[in-house]
N, C-alpha and C positions, 0 to 999 in steps of 0.2 A: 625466584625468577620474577621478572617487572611481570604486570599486569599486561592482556591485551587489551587497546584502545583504537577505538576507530569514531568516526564520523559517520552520521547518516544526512543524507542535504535532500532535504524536498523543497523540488522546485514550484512553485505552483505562480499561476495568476497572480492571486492579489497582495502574497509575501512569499518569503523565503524563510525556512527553520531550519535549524543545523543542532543535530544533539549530538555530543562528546559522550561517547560509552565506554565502558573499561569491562572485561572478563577477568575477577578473581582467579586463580590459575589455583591456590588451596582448596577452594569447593564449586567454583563453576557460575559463581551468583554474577549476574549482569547487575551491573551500579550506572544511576546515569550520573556525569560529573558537570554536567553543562548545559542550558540550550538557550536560545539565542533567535529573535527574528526581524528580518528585514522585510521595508515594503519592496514587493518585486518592481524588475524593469523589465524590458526585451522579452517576457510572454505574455504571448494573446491565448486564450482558451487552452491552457496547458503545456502548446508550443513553443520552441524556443525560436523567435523569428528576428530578433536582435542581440547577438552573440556578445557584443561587445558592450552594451550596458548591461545587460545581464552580468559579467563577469567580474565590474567596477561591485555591483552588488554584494556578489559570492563572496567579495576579496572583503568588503570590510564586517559582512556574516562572518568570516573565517575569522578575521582579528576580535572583533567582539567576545567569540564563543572560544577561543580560546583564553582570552584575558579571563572568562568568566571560570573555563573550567583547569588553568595551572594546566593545560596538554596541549601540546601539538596537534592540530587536525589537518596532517596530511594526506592519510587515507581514508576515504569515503566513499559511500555505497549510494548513489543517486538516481533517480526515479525520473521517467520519462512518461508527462503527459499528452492529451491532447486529441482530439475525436481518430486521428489520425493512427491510432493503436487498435490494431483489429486482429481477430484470433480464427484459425484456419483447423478445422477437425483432418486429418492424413491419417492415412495407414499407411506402413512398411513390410516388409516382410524379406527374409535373409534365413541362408542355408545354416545351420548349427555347423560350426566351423572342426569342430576337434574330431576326431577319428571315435572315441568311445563315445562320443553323443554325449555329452555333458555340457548345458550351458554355460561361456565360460563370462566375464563382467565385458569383456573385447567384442561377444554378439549382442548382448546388448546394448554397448554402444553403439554396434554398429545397424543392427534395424532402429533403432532411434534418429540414426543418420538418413535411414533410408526413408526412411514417413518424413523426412526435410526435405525430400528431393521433386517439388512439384511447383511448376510455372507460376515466379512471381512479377510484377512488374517492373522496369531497372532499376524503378527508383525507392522500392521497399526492400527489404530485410528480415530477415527472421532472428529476433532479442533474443527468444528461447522454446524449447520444447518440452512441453509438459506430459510426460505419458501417463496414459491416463489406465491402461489394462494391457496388458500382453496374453499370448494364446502360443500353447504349444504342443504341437502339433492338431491344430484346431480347436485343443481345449479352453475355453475361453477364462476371464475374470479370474488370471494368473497375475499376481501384484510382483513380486518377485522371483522370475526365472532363474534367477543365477543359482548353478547347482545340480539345477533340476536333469532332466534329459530327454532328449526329443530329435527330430529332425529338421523340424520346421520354427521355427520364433517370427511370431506374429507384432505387431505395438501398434495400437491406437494412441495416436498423441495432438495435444493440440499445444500448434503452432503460434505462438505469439508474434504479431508483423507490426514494424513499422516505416514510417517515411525517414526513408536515410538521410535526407538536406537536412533533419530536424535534428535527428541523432549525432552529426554530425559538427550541428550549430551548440548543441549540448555539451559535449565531450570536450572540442573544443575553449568553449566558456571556463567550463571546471579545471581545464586542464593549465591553463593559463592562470590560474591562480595557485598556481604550485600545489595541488591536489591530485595524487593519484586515485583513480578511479577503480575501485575494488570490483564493483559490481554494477551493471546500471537495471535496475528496474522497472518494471510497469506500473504506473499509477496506482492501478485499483487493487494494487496484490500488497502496496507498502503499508498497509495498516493491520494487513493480515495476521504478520508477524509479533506483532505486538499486544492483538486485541483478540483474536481467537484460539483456540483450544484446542487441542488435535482430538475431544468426545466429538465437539462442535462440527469441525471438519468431516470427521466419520458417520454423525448423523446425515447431515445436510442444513448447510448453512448458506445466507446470502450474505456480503459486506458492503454496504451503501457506505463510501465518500463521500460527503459532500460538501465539494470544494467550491469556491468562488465562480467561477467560471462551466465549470463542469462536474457531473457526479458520474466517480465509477463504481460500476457493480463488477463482484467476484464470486462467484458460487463455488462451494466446493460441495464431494459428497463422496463417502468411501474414503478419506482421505487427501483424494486428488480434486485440483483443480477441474471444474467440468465445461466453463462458460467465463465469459467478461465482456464486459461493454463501457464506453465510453459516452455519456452523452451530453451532450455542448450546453447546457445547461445548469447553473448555477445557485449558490446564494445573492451572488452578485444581480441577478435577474430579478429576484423581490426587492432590492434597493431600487435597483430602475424603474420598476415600477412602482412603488412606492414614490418617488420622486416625478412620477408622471400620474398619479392619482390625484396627490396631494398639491401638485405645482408647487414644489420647491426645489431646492437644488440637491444635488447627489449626496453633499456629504450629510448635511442636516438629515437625508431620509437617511444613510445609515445609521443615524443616532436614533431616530424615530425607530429603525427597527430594532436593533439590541437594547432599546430603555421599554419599548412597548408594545413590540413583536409577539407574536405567543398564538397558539392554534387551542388555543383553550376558548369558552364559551364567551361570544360576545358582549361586551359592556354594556350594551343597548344603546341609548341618544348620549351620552358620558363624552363630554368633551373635555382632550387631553389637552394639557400644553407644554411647551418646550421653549427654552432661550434659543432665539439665533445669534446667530456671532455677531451683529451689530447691538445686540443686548434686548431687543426684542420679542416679546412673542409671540411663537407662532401658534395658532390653535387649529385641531382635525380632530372630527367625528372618531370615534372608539372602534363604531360597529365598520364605517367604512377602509380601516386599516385594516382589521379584521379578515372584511372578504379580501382585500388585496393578497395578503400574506395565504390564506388559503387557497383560494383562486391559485396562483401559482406552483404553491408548495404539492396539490392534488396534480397539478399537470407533470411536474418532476414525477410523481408515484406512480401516475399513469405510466409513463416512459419504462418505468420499472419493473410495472405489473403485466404490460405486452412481452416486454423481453423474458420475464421470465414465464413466462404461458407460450411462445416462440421453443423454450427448449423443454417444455412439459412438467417446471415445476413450479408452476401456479398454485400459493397454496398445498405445497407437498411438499416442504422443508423442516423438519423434524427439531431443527434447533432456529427456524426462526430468522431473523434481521437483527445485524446489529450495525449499530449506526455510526460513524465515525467524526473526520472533521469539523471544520471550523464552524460550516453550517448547522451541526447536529445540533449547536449549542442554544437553538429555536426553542424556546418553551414547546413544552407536551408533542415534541416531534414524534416521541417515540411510540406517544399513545396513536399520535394522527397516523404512523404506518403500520400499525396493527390493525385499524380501525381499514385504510385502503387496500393493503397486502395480503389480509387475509391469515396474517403468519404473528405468532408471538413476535415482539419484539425489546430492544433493548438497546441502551446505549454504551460502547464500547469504553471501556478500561482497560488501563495496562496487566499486563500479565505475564508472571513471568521474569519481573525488572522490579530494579529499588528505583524508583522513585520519587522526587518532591514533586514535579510538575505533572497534575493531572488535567489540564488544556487541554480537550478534543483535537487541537489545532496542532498539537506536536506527536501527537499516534502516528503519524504516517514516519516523520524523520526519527519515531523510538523505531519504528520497523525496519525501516533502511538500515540503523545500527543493528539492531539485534539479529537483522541476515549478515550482517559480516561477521559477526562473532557466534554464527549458529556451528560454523563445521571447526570451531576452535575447542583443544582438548580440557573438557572439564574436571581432571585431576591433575595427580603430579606427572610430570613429561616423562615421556621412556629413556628421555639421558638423566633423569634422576631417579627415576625405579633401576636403570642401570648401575649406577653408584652406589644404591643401598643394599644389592644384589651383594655387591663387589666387596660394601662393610662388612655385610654379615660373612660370606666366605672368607676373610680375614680375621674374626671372632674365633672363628669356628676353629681357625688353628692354633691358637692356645687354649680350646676347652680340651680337658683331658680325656 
């Protein structure tokens, strides 16, 4: 049988990345065959707020990453940013439906439905529900009721919401470029798949994104998801300010910051230089880049270190921070959040996947693929264990 292949497309701010995945169907190995990135159009801070440049983008990402990887990338799993994704804790609760009291997978469906059913505004939506523990018949920190038996099934679940105009503008964009859309995801969860570990998840883990425009956080712990946040804030925020320390222009400061960026120990009076594009140079202070880039990058951790002391694991994460994105790729970022977090830290690798491309920057679009090829069968199909069934019963009748 052909291989599964899919696409994973993260949209973000300041580009676009599309990785071509394929599931061996003989042992289950995730391969990546492709990736590919464009600078983005039509989002601001992770939103999609111009649908039709955005689309012109997607379309020539799609041709690119396919020339690169020999595959069609029709279907694709795509990720939805922007402060504007916000997460709701509900409870449900539903009568055990079968006469012998046995939970059947139809009640847990359906209390999962009912922890959905509480007053949103007309213009959000509920992406997904993540349960987080069920209880039954009062017994609590039940991970899996189906089976069991009781009268009552409980579920604690949190609600992931977003702004429908935006999801909408999304859907549309991707749709329009002859891309069926498999699954669409939440920013801060698409890096999860790729870069975490289900010990990690069971300890208590945080996932820092950080993307251009904005960083998300994803806590998991027991397994499940427990917490996420969005916050408007970026890589792209120590370029501007770099280009308003230093009074030069935007792009030169991003060159200033990925050639001399770095939260390591300052140079002292060490003045740097750089070519500007009229062939010139330009020269800044070491130590005064320095505080810039820190100055900032502490206030990002701040962001981090309320949010998570708001849900009481401050400092209580057993496996720590790991750092993702485009932003991670900061010299000694990983010591500077250990240093403000309070929490071992680390920076994110793939896992899990063959890959050539190790860029922080495409963890998110390995994740989006590696969720559509998660609930794909990792041996040979039941129409071909059916076949072999069939041989051997055919053997069998001329052995004497």
């Amino acid at each position: 049988m052909k291989p599964h292949v899919i696409a994973g497309l993260d949209i973000g701010s300041h580009s676009l990345k599309m990785v071509v995945a394929q599931k061996k169907e003989e042992n289950g190995d995730i391969e990546i065959l492709g990736v590919a990135q464009e600078p983005s159009s039509g989002v601001r801070r992770g939103a999609v707020v111009n649908g039709e440049e955005l689309a012109l983008k997607v379309l020539s990402l799609k041709q690119r990453v396919e020339n690169l990887a020999a595959k069609k990338a029709n279907r694709a799993v795509v990720n939805i940013g922007g402060s504007h994704i916000t997460s709701i804790t509900s409870h449900g609760i539903v009568a055990v439906s079968r006469a012998d009291h046995q939970i059947s997978p139809e009640d847990v469906e359906r209390v999962i439905g009912a922890a959905q059913t509480f007053s949103l505004p007309s213009n959000k939506e509920i992406l997904e529900a993540f349960p987080q523990q069920f209880s039954v018949d009062g017994e609590q920190g039940v991970k899996e009721p189906t089976g069991m038996k009781g009268v009552r099934l409980e579920a604690d679940v949190i609600a992931v919401c977003a702004f429908s105009p935006y999801v909408k503008s999304l859907t549309d964009a991707v749709l329009s470029c002859d891309i069926e859309i498999e699954d669409i995801v939440p920013s801060p969860l698409s890096c999860s798949f790729s870069v975490l570990t289900s010990q990690q998840k069971e300890l208590g883990v945080a996932l820092l994104d950080f993307g251009a425009q904005t960083t998300n956080l994803a806590v998991f712990e027991e397994g499940e998801l427990v917490h996420l946040a969005v916050f408007p804030v970026g890589s792209e925020s120590i370029t501007n300010d770099i280009a308003i320390g230093l009074r030069t222009e935007h792009d030169l400061a991003e060159r200033i910051k990925k050639e001399f960026g770095t939260l390591g120990a300052s140079r002292g009076k060490r003045q740097e230089k750089i070519d500007n594009p009229d062939g010139s140079l330009f020269t800044f202070p070491s130590k005064l880049l320095f505080h810039i880039v820190e100055a900032r990058t502490k206030e990002i951790f701040q962001f981090v270190a309320k949010e998570l002391k708001s849900i009481e694991k401050g400092g209580k994460l057993p496996a720590g921070v790991v750092l993702a994105g485009g932003g991670a790729k900061l010299p000694r970022l990983d010591e500077f959040a250990k240093k403000e977090l309070k929490l071992p830290s680390r920076l994110g690798t793939p896992q899990g996947i063959s890959t050539f491309e190790t860029d922080p920057v495409f963890l998110g679009a390995m994740g989006l693929a590696m969720k559509g090829l998660e609930g794909l069968p990792r041996r040979t199909s039941v129409e071909e264990s059916e076949i072999l069934r069939k041989i051997k019963k055919l053997f069998k009748v001329f052995i004497p």
